[in-house]
N, C-alpha and C positions, 0 to 999 in steps of 0.2 A: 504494500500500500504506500501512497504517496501524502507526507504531512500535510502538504502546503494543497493538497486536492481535496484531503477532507475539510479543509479550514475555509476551502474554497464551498462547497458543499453547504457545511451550514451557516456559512456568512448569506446563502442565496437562500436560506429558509429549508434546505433537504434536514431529511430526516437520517441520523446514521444506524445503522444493525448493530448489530450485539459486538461484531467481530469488528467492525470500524473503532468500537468505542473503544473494545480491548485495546486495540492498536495505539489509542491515541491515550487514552488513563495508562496502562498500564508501560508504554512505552517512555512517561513522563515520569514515572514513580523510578524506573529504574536508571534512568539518566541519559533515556540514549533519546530524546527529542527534549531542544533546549527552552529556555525559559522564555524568549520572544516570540517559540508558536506554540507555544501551547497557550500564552498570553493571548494573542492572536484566537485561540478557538475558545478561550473564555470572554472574549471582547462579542465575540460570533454568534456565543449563543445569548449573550446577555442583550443582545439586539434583536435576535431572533428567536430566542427561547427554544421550548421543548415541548413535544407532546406526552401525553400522562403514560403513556408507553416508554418512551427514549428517557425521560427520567427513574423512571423502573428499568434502564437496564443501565444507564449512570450508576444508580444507586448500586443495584447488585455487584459493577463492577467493582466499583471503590471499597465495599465491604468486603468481599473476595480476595482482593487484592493482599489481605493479612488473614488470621486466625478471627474464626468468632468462637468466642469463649463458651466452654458448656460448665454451667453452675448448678449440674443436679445433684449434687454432692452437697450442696446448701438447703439446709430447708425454710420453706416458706417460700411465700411470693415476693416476685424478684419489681419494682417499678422504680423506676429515675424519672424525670423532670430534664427540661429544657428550655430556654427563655433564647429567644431569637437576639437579645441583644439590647442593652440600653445605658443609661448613663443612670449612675449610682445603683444596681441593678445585682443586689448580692445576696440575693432568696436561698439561693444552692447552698449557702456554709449554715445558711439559719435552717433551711425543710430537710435538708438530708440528714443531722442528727435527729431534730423533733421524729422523721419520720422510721429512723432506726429505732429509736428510743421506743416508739408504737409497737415494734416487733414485727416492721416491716424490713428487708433486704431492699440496700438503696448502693447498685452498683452505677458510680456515677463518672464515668471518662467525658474529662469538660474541654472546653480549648481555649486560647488566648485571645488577647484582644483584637477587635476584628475593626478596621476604621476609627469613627470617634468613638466607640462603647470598650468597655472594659471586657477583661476577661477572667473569669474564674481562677484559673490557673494561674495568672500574674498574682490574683489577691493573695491563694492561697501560699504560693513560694515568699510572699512580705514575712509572715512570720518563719525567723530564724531557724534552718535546717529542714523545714517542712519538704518531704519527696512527693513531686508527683510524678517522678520516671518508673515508678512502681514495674517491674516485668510481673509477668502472670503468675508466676506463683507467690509471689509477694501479692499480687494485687487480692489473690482468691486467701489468704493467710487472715490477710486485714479484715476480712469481708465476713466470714466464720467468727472472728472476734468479737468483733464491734457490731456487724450488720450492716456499715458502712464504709464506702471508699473514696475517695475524689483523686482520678489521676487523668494524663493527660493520655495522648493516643502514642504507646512504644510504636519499635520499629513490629510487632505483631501483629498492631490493631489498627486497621484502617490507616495502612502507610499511604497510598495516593490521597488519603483526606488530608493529612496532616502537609502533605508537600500543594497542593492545589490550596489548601485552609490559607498555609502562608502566601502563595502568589496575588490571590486574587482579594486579597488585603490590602495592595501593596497597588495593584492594576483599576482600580476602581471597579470591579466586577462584582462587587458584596451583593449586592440587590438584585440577584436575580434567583426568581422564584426556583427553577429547576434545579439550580446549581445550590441556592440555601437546602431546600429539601435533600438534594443526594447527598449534604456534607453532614448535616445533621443522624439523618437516617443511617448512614452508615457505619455513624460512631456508634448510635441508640444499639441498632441490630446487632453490634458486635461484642454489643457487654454480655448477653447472655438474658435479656430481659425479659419479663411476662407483661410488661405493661405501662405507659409511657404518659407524662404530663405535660403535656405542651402550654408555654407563657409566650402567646406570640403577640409583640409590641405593636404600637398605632400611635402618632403623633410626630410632632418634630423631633426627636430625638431619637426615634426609630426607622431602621430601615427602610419597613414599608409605613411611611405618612402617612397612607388612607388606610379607611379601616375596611375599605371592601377590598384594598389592596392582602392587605392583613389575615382577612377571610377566604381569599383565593389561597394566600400560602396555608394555611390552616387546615382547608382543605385537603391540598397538596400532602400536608402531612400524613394526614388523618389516613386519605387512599394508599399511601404507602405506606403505613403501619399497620392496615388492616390486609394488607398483599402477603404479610409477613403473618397474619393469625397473631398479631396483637393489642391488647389492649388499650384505647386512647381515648382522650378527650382533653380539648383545646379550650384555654383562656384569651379572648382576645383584649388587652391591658393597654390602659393609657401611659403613652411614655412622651405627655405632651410636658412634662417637668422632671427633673432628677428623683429619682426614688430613695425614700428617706431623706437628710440634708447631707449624707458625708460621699465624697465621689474622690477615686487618688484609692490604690492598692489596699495600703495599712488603715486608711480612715476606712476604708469598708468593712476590712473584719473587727475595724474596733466598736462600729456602729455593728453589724453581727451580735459580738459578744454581749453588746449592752442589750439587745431584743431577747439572745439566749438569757439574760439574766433578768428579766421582765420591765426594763425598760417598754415604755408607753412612742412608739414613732407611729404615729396613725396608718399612714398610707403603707409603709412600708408591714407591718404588723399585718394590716386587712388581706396582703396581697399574700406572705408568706402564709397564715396560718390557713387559706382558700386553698394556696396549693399541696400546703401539706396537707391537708385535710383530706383532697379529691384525693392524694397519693395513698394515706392512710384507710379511703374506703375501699380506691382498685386494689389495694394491698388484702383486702378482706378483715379487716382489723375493725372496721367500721361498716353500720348499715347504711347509711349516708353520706354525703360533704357534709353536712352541718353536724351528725356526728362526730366525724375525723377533725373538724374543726375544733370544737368542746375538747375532745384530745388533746391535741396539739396545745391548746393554751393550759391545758391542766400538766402537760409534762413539761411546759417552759415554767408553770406557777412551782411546783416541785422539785425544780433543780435537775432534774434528770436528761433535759434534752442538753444542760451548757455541759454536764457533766459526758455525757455521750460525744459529746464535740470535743472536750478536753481527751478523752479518749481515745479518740480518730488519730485528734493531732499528735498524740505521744505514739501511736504505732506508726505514722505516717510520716517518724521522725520530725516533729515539729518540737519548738522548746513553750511547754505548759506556761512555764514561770512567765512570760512579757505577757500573756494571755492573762493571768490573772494579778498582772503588777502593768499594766500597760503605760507608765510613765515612764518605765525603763526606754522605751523605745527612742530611738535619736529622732531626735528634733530638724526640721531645715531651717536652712542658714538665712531666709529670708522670708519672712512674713509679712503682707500686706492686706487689706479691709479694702472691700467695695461697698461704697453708702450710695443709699440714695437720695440723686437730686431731687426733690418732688416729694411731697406727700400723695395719697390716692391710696388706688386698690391695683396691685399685680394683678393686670391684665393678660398676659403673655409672655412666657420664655421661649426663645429659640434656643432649645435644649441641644441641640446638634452642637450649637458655639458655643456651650459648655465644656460639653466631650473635647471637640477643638480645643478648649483651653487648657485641658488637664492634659492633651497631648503635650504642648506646647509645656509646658510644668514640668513633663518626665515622668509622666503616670500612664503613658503609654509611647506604642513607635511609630515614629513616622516611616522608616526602613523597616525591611526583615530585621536586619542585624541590630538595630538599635537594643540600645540597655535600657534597663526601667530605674526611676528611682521609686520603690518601694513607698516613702516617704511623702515624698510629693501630689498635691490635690487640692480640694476644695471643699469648704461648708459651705453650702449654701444655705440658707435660711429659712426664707419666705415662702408661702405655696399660691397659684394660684387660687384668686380671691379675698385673701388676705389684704387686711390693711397695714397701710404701709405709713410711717412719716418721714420726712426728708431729715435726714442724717443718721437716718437708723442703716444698720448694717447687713448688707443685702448678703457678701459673701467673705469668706475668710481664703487668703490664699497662700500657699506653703511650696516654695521648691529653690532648690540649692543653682538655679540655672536665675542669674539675677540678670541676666541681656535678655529674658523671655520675659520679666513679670509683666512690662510697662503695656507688652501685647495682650498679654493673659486678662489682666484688669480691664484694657479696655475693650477687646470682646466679652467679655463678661459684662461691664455695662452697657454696652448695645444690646445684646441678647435681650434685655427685662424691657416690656412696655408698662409704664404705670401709667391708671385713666383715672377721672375723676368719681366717674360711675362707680356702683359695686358690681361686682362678674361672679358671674354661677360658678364654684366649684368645680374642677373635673369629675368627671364618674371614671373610679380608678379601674372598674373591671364593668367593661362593655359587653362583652356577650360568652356565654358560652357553649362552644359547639361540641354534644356527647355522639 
């Protein structure tokens, strides 16, 4: 087969077989077609997309492409969770203990940051010696233990996701329906799983900003997890504001710990304890969500879900002690305040030029290769609807890169519109599709 024939192919809207697609995933995973066409066939399809077929043999390929794990050796139902992506967006370190703690098995292979949104695995690597290169038998050791795992994709699981995850990070290609589905799906299927939660975003801060957009990929999901004979159902979530106020690697597990330790963060709270809930009732642990819900707050009221997370961390090589002394943690070397000009009511965030800023901070990369500072991010404060008065302080800003802040701050204050009117609250979860 010829690269630059299939690239030609589906740049003109063709559809490729099973054996084309081998050719071009699996010829990419091993090194022998370079990064400028396979850029090139993810530019291709992101213009031209995929039919609910060609994405079902996308997916199969890239899951194929490594080991899918069998965890019959574990008892109990097996369900993860997955959040398409957002800014301040760290449900995963808070539902995956609550929902081990339930006596549900929550094998959970997460990936890193994708554009402006964070990523799991950057958070979780903030705290000190934390693994998540876990190999399989490490990964199934943890999992028998605790009930619980968070690692990222080895060279076993899902190696063409993991090499395609990073390119098209990097190429602008995030946003395409067939390409988010086979990268997602491929990791899901690969853990070994009975049953899956989907957090798919909607607003400025998310991939897909409309919410019919949102509901095509949810779809999307849903048909290729039920191809597979598993269990799903999809939250379609507002991500027209940052979730919770802390956004930046280490501000997220520290806002994490304080919800694990029953800390009160509204939005952030309604949103994890909905999906730990739905995961605790597919788990069979519960006859309902609003059952699994009652759970999940009675095991954070208890102490048992932060203790289950302290747990994780110590088998997952993480050090306990900054977790529950979190002042230990080093500080950055420059700290700045965004106030606002105006009194009124937060009208509107462009939550994207958040994420932008905490890039620009060192809380995520603008390269593959770039480093993260752990450290580095943002408070932000206010929610939409809220009032506001002029000189109150909209966000707090933290990173050791002092030739970025003067940008940071002032994206950050273009981002907020304040009106004089009062404005209706977001509705943090829009619809749900069982």
């Amino acid at each position: 087969m010829n690269v630059a024939e299939l690239i030609r192919k589906k740049r003109n809207g063709g559809e490729l077989t099973k054996n084309e697609m081998m050719y071009l995933v699996l010829g990419y995973t091993k090194n022998k077609i370079p990064d400028y066409q396979f850029a090139s066939f993810l530019m291709a399809v992101y213009f031209k997309g995929m039919s609910v077929e060609e994405t079902a043999i996308l997916t199969e390929v890239m899951l194929y492409s490594g080991k899918v794990i069998k965890l019959d050796s574990i008892c109990g139902r097996k369900i993860d969770k997955h959040s398409t992506g957002g800014v301040g967006d760290k449900t995963s370190l808070i539902i995956a203990p609550i929902v081990a703690a339930a006596g549900v098995v929550v094998p959970m292979i997460s990936g890193r940051g994708l554009g402006h949104t964070g990523g799991t695995l950057d958070k979780l690597e903030a705290i000190p010696g934390f693994r998540t290169d876990l190999n399989l038998a490490e990964y199934k050791k943890v999992l028998k233990k605790c009930g619980a795992v968070l690692i990222g994709q080895t060279k076993d699981i899902a190696p063409a996701d993991k090499r395609i995850y990073a390119l098209r990070d990097v190429t602008s290609t995030v946003e395409s329906i067939p390409l988010i589905t086979a990268s997602i799906m491929s990791k899901k299927l690969a853990e070994g799983i009975d049953g899956l939660i989907l957090d798919v975003k909607t607003g400025s801060g998310a991939f897909m900003q409309k919410q019919k957009d949102a509901e095509t990929l949810a779809t999307s999901l849903i048909n290729t997890a039920k191809a597979f004979n598993k269990k799903v159902m999809a939250f379609i979530t507002d991500m027209n504001q940052p979730l919770g106020n802390y956004i930046g690697n280490w501000f997220e597990v520290l806002e994490s710990i304080q919800v694990l330790q029953g800390k009160k963060v509204d939005d952030l709270c309604e949103l994890s304890f909905n999906l730990s809930g739905a995961m605790i009732y597919l788990g069979g642990k519960a006859s309902s969500i609003t059952e699994g819900i009652k759970i999940s707050k009675e095991l954070v009221a208890n102490g048992k879900a932060f203790e289950k997370f302290l747990q994780m961390v110590e088998l997952q090589g993480g050090d306990t002690g900054v977790l529950l002394n979190p002042e230990r943690y080093p500080k950055s070397k420059y700290i700045r305040e965004v106030k606002a000009t105006q009194s009124g009511y937060l009208n509107k965030i462009d939550t994207y030029q958040i994420g932008v800023a905490a890039i620009e901070l060192g809380a995520g990369r603008e390269k593959i290769d770039d480093a993260i500072d752990p450290k580095a991010g943002i408070i932000f404060h206010p929610k939409i609807g809220e009032r506001i008065s002029k000189g109150d302080i909209i966000a707090e800003v933290f990173t050791d890169r002092k030739g970025k802040m003067e940008d940071a701050l002032a994206r950050i204050q273009s981002s907020i519109v304040i009106s004089n009117d009062a404005v209706k609250k977001e509705r943090l979860i829009k619809k749900i599709i069982n």
